[in-house]
C-alpha positions in Angstrom: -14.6 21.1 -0.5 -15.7 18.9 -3.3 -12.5 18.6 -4.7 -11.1 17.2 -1.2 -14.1 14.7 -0.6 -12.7 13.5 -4.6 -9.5 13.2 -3.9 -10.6 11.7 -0.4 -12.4 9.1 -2.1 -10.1 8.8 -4.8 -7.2 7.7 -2.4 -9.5 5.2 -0.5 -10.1 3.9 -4.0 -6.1 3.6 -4.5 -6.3 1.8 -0.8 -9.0 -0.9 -2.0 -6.8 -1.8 -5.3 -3.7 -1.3 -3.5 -4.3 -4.9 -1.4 -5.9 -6.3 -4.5 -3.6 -9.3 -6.1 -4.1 -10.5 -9.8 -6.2 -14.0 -9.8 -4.5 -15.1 -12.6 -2.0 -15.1 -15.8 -2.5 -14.1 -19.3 -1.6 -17.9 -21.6 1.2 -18.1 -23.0 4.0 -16.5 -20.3 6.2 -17.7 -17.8 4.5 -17.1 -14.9 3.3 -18.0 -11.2 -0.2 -18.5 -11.6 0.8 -20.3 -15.1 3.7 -22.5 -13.4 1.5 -23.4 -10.3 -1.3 -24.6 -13.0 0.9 -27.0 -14.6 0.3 -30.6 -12.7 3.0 -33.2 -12.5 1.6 -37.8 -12.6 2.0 -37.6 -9.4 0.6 -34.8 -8.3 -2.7 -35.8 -10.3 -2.6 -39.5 -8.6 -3.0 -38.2 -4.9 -5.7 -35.4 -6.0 -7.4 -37.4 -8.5 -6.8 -34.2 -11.2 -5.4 -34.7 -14.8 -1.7 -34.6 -15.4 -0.8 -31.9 -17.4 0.5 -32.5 -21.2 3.5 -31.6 -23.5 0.3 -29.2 -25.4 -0.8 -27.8 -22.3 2.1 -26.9 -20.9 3.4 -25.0 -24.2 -0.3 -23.5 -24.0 0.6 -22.2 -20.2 4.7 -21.1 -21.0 4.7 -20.2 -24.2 7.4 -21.8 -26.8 10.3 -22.6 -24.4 13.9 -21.5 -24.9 15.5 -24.7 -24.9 14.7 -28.2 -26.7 18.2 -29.3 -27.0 16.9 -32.3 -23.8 13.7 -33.6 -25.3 13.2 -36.2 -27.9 10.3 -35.5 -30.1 10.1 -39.1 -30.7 9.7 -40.7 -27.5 8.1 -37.5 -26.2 10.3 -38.2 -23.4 12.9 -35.8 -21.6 12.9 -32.0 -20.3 12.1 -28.7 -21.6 13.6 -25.2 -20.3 12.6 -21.5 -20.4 15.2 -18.8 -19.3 15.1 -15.6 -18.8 18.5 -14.6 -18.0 17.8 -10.8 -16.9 15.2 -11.7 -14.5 16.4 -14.4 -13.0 13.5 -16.9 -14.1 14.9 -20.7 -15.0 11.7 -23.3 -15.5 12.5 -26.7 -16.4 9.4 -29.1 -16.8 10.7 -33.0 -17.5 8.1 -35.4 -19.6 7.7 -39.0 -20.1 5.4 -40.2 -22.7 4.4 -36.4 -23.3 3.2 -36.4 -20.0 4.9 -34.0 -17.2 6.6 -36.1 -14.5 8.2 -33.2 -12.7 8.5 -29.0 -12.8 11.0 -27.3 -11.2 11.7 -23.1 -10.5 13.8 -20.8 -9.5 13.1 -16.5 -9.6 9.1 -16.5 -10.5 7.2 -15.7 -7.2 3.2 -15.4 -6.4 3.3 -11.6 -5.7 5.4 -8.7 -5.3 4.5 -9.2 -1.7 6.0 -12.8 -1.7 9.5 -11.5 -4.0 13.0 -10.8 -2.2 14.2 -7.6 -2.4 16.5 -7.0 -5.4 15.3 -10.0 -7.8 13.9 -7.3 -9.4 17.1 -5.0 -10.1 15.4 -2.4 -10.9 15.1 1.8 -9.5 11.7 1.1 -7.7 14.0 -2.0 -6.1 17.0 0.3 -5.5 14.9 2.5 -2.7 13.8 -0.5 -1.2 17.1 -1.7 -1.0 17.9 1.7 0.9 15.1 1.3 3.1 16.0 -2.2 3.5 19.6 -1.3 4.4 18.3 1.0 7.3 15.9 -0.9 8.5 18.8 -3.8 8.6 21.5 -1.3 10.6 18.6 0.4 13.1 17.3 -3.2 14.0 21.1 -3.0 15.4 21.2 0.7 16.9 23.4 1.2 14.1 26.4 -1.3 15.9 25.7 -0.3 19.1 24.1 -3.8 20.0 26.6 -5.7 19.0 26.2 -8.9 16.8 22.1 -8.5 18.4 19.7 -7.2 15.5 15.8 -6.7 16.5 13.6 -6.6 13.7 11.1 -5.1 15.5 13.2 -1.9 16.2 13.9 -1.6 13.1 10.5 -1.5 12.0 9.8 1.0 14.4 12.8 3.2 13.8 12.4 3.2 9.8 9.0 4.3 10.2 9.7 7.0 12.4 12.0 8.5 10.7 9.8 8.2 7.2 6.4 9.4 9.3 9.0 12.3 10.4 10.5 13.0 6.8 6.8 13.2 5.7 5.4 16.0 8.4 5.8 19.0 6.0 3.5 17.6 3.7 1.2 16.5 6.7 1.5 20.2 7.7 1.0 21.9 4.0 -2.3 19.1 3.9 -3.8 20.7 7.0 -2.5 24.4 5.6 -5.1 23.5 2.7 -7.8 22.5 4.9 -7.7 25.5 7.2 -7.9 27.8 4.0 -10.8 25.4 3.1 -12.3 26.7 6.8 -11.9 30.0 6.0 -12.7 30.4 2.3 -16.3 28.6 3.4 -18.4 31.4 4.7 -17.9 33.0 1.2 -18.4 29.7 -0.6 -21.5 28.9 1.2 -22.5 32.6 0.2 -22.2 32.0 -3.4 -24.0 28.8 -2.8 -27.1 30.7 -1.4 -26.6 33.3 -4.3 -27.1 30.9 -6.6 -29.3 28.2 -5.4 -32.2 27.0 -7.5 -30.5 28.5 -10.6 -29.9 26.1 -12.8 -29.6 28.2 -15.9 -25.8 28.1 -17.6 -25.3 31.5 -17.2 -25.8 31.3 -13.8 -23.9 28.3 -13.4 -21.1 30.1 -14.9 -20.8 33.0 -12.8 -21.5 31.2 -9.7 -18.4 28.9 -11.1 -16.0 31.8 -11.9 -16.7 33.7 -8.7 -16.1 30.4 -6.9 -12.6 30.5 -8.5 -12.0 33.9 -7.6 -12.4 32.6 -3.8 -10.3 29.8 -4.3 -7.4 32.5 -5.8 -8.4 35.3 -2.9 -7.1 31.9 -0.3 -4.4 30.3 -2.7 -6.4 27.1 -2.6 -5.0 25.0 -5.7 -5.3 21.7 -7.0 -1.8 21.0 -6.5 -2.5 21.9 -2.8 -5.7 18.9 -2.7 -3.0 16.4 -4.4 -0.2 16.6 -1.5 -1.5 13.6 0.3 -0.6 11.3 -3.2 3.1 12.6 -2.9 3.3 10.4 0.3 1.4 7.5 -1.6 5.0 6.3 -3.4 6.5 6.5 0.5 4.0 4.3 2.1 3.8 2.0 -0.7 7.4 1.3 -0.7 7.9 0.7 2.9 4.6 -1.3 3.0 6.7 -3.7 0.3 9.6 -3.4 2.6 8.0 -4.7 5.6 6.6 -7.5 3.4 9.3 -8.2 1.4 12.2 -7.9 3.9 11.8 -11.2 5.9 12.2 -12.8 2.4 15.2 -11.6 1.5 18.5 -12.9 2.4 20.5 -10.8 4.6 23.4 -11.4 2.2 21.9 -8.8 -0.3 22.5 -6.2 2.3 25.7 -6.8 3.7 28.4 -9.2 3.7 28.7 -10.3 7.4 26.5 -13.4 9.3 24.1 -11.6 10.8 20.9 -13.3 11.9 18.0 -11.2 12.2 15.8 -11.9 15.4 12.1 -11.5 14.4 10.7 -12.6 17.6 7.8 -9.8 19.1 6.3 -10.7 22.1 4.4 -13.8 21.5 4.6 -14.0 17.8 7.0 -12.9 14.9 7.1 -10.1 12.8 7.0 -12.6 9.7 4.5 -14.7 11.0 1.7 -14.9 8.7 -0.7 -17.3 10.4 -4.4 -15.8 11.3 -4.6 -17.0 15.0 -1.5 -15.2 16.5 -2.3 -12.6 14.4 -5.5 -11.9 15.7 -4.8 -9.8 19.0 -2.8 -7.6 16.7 -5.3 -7.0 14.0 -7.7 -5.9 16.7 -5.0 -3.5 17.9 -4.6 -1.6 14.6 -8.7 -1.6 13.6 -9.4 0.3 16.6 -6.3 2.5 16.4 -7.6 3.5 12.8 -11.2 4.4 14.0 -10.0 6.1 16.8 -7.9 8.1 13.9 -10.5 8.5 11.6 -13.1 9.5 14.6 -11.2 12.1 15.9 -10.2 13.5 12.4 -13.8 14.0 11.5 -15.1 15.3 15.3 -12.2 18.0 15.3 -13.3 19.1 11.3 -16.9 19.2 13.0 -15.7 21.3 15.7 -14.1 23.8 13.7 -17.0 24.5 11.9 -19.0 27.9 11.7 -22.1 26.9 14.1 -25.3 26.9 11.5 -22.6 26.7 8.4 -25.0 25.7 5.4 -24.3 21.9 3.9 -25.7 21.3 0.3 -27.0 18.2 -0.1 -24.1 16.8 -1.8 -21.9 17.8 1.3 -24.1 15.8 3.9 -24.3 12.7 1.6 -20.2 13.1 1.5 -20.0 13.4 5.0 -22.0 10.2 5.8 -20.7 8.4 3.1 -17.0 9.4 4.5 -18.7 7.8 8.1 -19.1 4.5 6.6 -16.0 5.0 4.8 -14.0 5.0 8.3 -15.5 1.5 9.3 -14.5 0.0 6.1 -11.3 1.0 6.3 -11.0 -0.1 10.0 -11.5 -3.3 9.0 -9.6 -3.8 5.6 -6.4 -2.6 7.7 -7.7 -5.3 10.6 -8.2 -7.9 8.1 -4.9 -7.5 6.4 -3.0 -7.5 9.5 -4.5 -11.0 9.9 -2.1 -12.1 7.2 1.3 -10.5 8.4 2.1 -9.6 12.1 4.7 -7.4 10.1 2.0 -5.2 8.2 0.2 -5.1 11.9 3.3 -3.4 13.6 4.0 -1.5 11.0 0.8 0.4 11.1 0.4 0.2 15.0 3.5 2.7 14.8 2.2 4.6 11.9 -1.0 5.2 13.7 0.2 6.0 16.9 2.8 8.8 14.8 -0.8 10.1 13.1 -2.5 10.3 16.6 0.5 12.2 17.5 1.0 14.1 14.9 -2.7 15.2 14.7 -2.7 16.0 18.6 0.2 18.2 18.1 -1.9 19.5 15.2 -5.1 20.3 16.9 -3.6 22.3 19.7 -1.6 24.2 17.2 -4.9 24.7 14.9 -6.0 28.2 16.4 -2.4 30.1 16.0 -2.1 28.5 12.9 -5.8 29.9 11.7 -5.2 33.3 13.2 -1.7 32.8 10.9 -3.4 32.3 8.3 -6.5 34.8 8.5 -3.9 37.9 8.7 -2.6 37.0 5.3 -5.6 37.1 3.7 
C-alpha cells in the first residue's frame, strides 16, 4: 500500500509539472522568451520602454549567422540567425545600432503553441499519426463527404485510445485487488511488529512483508503500469492543443476545411468566458471520479481493517488531493475549450470504465482468491 500512495503521489506530481511552462530563456539562444524580449524604436515610443541595442540583442541571440547586411560603420542595416534543421530564421534590422524592426519565422512560445511536424522528429511522428486520425474520424473516415467535425474527431480518437488503454486499466485494478487481499496479512505483520523499532526487527518484519508480496505476485512493475499510459495521454493532450495550429496541408493534400464549431463556442477557442461553462463541466466530472474511486476502495475494505498512522495521513492527504486536482483540470480548461472536451470524454470513458469495473469487482476477487 505505501508503494501505491508513492506512486499515487508521484504521478500527481508529474500532473503539477506537466502544465507547468518555462518563464524564461537561458542568454545567449535563439529563442521565444529571448526574441519576444528584444524591443524595436517603436515599440519603446508607444510603451515608454527602452529600445533594445546592437549589444543587447547579441547578449539575447547569441553571435548571429549572418553579417554579410550590416555595416559596422554606420551601425546600420540587418542581422540574421538561421537554423536550417529547425526551421528557425530571425532577422533583427538596426539603425544607428538601435533595432528598428525583428522579424520570425519557426520559434514558438510553447510546445503547446507549435504546429505539428515543425519539429520532425519520432515524438512528432505519433502525433502526426494521431493527427492523421483524428483528421479522417472528424470525417467518418469519407463517409461525410467534403464535411469534417472536429469535435467528432476528438471524441472518436479518444475513444479508441481510452479503449486501446483498458488492459492496463484492468492489470492496474488486478494490482489493487491483490493489494485487498494480501492486507489482512500485512496488517498482521504490522501488529507483530508494532512498537519495535530495533533493526532486527525491522528486518524481519521487512522480509516477511516481501514474502507476502511474492505469496500475491504484487511487484513493482505491477504499481508502475499507470506511467505506461503517461506517454499516451501526454501525446494526445499535445494533439488536441497542437492540432488547430497546424495546417491541414501537413496531413493531406486536398482543401479540406476543418469545422471547429461546438455548440456555442469552438474547440480552439481559448478565451476564459466561453470557456467557463465547460470548465465547470470537467471539475465536477473529476470529483465525481475521484469520489467514487476512493468510496468504492472504502467499501471493499475488511470492516475494523487496522490503518497505521501513515495510512490515514495518506488517505486524507489523497482527500485534499482530489479537490486540487478538480480544479487544476477546471482551471486549465479555462484556457482551451479543446483541452475541456477532450477530458469531458476521457472522464465520462473512466466513469464508464470504472462502473463496468465495480460490478465486475466480486468475480474478479473470487478469481483471484482461488489462485492464491
Amino acid at each position: 500500500m505505501k508503494i501505491q500512495n508513492k506512486i499515487i503521489m508521484a504521478l500527481l506530481l508529474v500532473f503539477l509539472l506537466f502544465g507547468v511552462v518555462s518563464c524564461g530563456s537561458p542568454k545567449g539562444e535563439v529563442s521565444y522568451a529571448n526574441y519576444e524580449s528584444i524591443i524595436t524604436a517603436t515599440q519603446a515610443s508607444e510603451d515608454g520602454s527602452t529600445a533594445s541595442t546592437y549589444n543587447d540583442v547579441i547578449v539575447y541571440l547569441g553571435a548571429p549567422t549572418d553579417y554579410t547586411n550590416y555595416d559596422g560603420t554606420t551601425k546600420s542595416g540587418y542581422l540574421e540567425w538561421v537554423d536550417t534543421d529547425a526551421g528557425i530564421t530571425v532577422r533583427i534590422t538596426f539603425e544607428n545600432e538601435v533595432v528598428t524592426d525583428k522579424t520570425q519565422t519557426g520559434i514558438y512560445q510553447s510546445i503547446y503553441t507549435t504546429p505539428i511536424g515543425v519539429k520532425g522528429n519520432f515524438w512528432d511522428w505519433i502525433l502526426t499519426q494521431l493527427g492523421l486520425f483524428t483528421l479522417y474520424a472528424s470525417n467518418l473516415f469519407g463517409l461525410l463527404g467534403n464535411t469534417y467535425l472536429y469535435w467528432l474527431g476528438l471524441l472518436l480518437m479518444t475513444l479508441v485510445i481510452r479503449t486501446l488503454g483498458w488492459p492496463i486499466y484492468a492489470k492496474t485494478n488486478d494490482m489493487s485487488l491483490k493489494m485487498q487481499l494480501a492486507q489482512p496479512e500485512l496488517n498482521k505483520i504490522q501488529e507483530k511488529y508494532r512498537g519495535r523499532q530495533d533493526q532486527a526487527s525491522q528486518q524481519r518484519m521487512q522480509m516477511e512483508t516481501m514474502d507476502i508480496y511474492k505469496k500475491y505476485k504484487i511487484n513493482l512493475f505491477g504499481c508502475l503500469m499507470p506511467i505506461l499510459q503517461m506517454p499516451i495521454f501526454i501525446a494526445m493532450y499535445q494533439v488536441v492543443q497542437r492540432f488547430p495550429l497546424t495546417d491541414l496541408s501537413y496531413f493531406t493534400d486536398k482543401t479540406i476545411t476543418m469545422n471547429q464549431n461546438f455548440l456555442w463556442t469552438t474547440l480552439g477557442n481559448t478565451d476564459m468566458g466561453p470557456n467557463i461553462p465547460l470548465a465547470i463541466i470537467v471539475a465536477v466530472l473529476m470529483l465525481v471520479s475521484q469520489w467514487l474511486s476512493q468510496h468504492r476502495a472504502k467499501t471493499q475494505q475488511t470492516p475494523n481493517q487496522y490503518q497505521s498512522a501513515k495510512q490515514q495521513q495518506s488517505a486524507n492527504s489523497m482527500k485534499y488531493m482530489m479537490y486540487v486536482m478538480a480544479l487544476m483540470m477546471g482551471y486549465f480548461s479555462l484556457r482551451s475549450a479543446g483541452i475541456a472536451f477532450y477530458w469531458i470524454i476521457g472522464t465520462s470513458y473512466q466513469l464508464f470504465q470504472s462502473y463496468i469495473s465495480y460490478r465486475n469487482v466480486n468475480k474478479r476477487q473470487e478469481q483471484l482468491r482461488k489462485q492464491f
